[in-house]
BAPA-141311 format. One line per 8 residues: number of its first residue (from 1); their letters; for each residue x, y, z of C-alpha. Coordinates in nm, 2 decimals, always signed. Layout:
# BAPA-141311
NUM	A	X,Y,Z; ...
# end
This chain:
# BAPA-141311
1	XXXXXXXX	-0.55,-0.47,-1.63; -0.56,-0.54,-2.01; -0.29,-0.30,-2.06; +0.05,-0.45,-2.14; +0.29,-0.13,-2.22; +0.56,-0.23,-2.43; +0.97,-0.19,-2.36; +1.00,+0.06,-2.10
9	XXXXXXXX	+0.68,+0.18,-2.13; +0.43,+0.25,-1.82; +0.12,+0.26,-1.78; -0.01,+0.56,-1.48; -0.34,+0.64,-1.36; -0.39,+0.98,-1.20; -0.39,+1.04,-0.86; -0.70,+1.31,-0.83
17	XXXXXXXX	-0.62,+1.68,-0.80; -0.69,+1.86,-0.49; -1.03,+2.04,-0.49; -0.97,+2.25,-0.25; -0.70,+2.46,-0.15; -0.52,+2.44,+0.17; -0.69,+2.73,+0.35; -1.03,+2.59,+0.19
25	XXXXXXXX	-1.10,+2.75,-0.13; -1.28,+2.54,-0.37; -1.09,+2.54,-0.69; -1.29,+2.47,-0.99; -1.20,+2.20,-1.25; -1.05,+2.45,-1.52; -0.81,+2.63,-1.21; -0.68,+2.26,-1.10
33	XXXXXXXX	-0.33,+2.13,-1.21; -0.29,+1.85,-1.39; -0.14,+1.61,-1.12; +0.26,+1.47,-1.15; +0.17,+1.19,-0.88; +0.02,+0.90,-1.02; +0.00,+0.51,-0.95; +0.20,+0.27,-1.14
41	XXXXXXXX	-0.07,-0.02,-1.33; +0.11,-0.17,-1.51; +0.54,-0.22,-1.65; +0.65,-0.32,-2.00; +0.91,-0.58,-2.00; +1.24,-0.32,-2.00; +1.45,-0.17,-2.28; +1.74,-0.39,-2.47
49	XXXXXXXX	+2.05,-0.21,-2.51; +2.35,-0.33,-2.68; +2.17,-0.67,-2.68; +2.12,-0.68,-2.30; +1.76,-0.65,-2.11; +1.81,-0.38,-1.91; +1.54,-0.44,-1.58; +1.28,-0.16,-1.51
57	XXXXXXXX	+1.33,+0.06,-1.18; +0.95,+0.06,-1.07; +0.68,-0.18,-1.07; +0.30,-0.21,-1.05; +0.16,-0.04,-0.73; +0.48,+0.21,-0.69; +0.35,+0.61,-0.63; +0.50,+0.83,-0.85
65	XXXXXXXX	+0.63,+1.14,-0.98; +0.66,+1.19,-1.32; +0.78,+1.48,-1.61; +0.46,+1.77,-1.65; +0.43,+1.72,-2.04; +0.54,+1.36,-2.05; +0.29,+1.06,-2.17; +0.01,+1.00,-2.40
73	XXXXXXXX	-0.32,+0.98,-2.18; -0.58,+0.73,-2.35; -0.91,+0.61,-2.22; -0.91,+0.27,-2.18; -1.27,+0.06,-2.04; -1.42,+0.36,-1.90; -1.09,+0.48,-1.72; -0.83,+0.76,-1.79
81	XXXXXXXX	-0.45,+0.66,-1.77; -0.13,+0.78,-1.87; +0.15,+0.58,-2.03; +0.47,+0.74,-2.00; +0.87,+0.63,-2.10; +1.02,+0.48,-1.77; +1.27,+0.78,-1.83; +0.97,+1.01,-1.79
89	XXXXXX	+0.90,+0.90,-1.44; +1.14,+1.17,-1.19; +1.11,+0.94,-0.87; +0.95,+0.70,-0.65; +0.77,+0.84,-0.37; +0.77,+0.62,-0.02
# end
């Protein structure tokens, strides 16, 4: 990963939306949702606040849930991610 997201920035790539619905209907792309769940690639260093670092709460490889509107999504060597505000990111899912 060539993406180094600054402060506490994070970079997410998409976990893909469900084709199908769970009694089998085949959704087509324009009926999908735009997935909340996505993996963790890569963590900025943290914010500074009042002259302190203050750590990040995830890391790389963490599943998670994030805000619906959150982020700016860039394409980056052929791949789609989203980098999102560490405050963006709702919780951590085990």
């Amino acid at each position: 990963m060539k993406l180094r997201p600054l402060g506490d920035r994070v970079v997410l790539k998409f976990k893909e939306a469900e084709e199908k619905t769970k009694s089998g209907i085949i959704l087509p792309d324009s009926a999908r949702e735009k997935p909340q769940e996505a993996v963790v690639v890569a963590v900025g260093p943290g914010k500074v606040v009042d002259g302190k670092l203050v750590p990040m709460q995830v890391k790389t490889g963490d599943n998670v849930i994030y805000s619906e509107y959150a982020g700016t999504e860039v394409k980056f060597e052929e791949e789609e991610y989203t980098i999102v505000g560490q405050d963006d990111i709702i919780a951590i899912v085990e």
